[in-house]
C-alpha positions as CSV (number, residue, x, y, z in Angstrom):
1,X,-71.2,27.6,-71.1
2,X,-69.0,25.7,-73.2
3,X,-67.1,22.5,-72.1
4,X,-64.0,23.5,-71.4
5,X,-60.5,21.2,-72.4
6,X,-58.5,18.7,-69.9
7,X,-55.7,21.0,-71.3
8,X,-57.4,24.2,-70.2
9,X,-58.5,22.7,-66.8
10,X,-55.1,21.4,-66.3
11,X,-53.1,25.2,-67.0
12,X,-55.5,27.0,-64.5
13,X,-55.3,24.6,-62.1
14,X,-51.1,24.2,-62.4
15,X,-51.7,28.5,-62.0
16,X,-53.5,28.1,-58.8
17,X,-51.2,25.4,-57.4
18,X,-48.3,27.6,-57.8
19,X,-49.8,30.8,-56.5
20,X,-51.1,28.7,-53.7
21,X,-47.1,27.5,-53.1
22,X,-45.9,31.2,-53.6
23,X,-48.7,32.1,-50.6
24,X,-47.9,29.3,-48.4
25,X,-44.3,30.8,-48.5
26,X,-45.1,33.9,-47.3
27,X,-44.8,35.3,-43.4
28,X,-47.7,37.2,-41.9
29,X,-45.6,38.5,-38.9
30,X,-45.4,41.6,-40.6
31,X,-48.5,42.4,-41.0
32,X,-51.3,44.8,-38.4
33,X,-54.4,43.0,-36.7
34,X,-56.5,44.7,-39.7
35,X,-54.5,43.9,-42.2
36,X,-54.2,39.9,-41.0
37,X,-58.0,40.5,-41.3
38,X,-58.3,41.2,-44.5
39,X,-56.1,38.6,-45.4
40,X,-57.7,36.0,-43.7
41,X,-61.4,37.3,-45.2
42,X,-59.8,37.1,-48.9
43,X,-58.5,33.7,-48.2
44,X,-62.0,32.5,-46.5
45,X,-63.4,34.0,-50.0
46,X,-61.0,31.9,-52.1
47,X,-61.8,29.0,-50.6
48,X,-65.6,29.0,-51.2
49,X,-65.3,30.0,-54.9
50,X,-63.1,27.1,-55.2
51,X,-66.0,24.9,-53.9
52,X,-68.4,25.6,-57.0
53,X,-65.6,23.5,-60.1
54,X,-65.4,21.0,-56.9
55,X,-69.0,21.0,-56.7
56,X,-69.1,20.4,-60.4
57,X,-66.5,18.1,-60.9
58,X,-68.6,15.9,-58.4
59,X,-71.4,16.3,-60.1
60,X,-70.3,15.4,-63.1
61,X,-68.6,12.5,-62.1
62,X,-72.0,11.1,-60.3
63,X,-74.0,12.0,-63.5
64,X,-71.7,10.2,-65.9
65,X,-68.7,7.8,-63.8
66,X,-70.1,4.1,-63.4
67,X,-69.2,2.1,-60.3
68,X,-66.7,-0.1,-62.7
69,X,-64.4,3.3,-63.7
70,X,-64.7,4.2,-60.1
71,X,-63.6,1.1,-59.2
72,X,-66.7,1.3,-56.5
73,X,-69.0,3.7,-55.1
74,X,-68.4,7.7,-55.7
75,X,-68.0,8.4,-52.1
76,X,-65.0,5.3,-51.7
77,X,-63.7,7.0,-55.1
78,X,-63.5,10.2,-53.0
79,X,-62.4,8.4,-50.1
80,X,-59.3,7.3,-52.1
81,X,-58.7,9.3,-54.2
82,X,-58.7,12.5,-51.5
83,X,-57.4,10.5,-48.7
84,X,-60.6,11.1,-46.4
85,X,-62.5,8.9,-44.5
86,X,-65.6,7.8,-46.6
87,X,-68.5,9.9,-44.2
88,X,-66.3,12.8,-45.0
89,X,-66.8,12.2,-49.0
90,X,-69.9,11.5,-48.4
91,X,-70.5,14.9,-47.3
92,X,-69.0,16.5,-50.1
93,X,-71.3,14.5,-52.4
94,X,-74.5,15.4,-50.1
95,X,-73.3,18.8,-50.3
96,X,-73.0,19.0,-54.0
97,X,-76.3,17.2,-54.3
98,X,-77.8,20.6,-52.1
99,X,-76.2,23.0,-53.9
100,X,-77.6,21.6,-57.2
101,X,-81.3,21.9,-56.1
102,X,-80.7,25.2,-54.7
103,X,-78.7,26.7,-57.5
């Protein structure tokens, strides 16, 4: 896999931002018991493909980011930088770490 540009990582991620927006706007009242099912499955789906770039991006940040750009640690980089608490980014680093030796 080839290393893809900011500009290319910036026009898919402006894409999901907006279709994100457009599904936030949407009512569900509409919709049958099975069919709020489905939806909920498809968004449940979306979410964990979304954790393999953040995986990524983590891990590339820990690989190559020194403690001077981050102005600190990665988890208090995280902690800022995603407004949660530092045990929480933490997690997301101890996570990515896991899914690294296992993938």
């Amino acid at each position: 896999m080839s290393s893809s540009t900011c500009g290319e990582i910036a026009a898919v991620l402006d894409g999901l931002d907006g279709e994100a927006e457009r599904l936030c706007e949407l009512s569900f009242e509409a919709s049958t018991t099975a069919e709020l099912l489905g939806v909920i499955d498809r968004v449940e789906r979306i979410v964990r493909k979304l954790a393999v770039p953040g995986h990524a991006v983590i891990n590339q940040l820990a690989l190559a980011a020194t403690n001077a750009e981050l102005c600190g640690t990665l988890g208090q980089a995280l902690s800022n930088r995603l407004r949660i608490n530092k045990s929480d980014a933490n997690q997301r680093i101890t996570q990515t770490a896991a899914a690294n030796a296992t993938g």
